[in-house]
N, C-alpha and C positions, 0 to 999 in steps of 0.2 A: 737710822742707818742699819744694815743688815750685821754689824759688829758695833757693839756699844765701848766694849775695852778690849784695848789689846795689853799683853801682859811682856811685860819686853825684860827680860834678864838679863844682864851687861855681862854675863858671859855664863859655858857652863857649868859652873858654880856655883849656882843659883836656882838651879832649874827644879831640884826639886821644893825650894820655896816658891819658885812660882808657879809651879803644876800644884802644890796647896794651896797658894792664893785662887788660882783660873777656878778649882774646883770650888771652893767655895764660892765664886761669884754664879758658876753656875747654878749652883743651889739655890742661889738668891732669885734665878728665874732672869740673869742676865745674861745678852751674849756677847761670847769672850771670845778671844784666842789668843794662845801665846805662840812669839816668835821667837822660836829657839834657835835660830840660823846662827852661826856665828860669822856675825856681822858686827861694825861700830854700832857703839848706842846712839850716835846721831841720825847714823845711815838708817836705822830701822823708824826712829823719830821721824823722820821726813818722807819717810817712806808709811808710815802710820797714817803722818799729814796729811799724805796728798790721795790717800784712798777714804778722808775724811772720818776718821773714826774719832769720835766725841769724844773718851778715855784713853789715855798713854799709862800705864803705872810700867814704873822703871823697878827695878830688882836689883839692891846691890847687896854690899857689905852690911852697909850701915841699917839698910831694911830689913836685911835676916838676923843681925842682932837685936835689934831694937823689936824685931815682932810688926813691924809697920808698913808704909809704902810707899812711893815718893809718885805725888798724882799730878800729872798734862790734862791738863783739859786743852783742848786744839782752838777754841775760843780764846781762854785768858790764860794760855802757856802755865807757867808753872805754878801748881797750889799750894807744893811743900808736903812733907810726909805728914802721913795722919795713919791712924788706925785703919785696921779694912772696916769695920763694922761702920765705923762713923760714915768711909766711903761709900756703901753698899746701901745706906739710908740715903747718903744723899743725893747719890741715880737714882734711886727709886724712886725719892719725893719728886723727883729734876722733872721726871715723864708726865 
């Protein structure tokens, strides 16, 4: 698909964790976008869903404390947080 992750922050509060997250994915040679609209976090999930993009990573509270990420995959719905690097290996290895 022409976006591999989209990077979704549950509100602006977040945005510059997630514009350090997107950038880092781009480094990694994957393609990202984040949606900074302020929108629900479902509304942009289903909205994510139906334009088929493989990665969801949510952006909250608990992801900017913790340093982590909370990852959709649009196949098996929710993965649970994990590190980005751990994430960023395992699209890569996925292709």
């Amino acid at each position: 698909s022409p976006v591999q992750v989209k990077v979704l922050p549950l509100s602006e509060h977040y945005l510059d964790y997630a514009s350090q997250v997107a950038d880092k994915l781009n480094a990694a040679g994957l393609r990202v976008e984040t949606d900074d609209r302020n929108e629900k976090i479902g509304y942009k999930i289903r909205e994510a869903q139906m334009q088929k993009v493989p990665y969801m990573l949510v952006i909250g509270e608990k992801e900017v404390e913790s340093g982590n990420i909370s990852v959709r995959d649009r196949a098996e719905g929710d993965l649970g947080m994990m590190p980005l690097d751990d994430f960023i290996e395992k699209v890569q290895t996925a292709d």
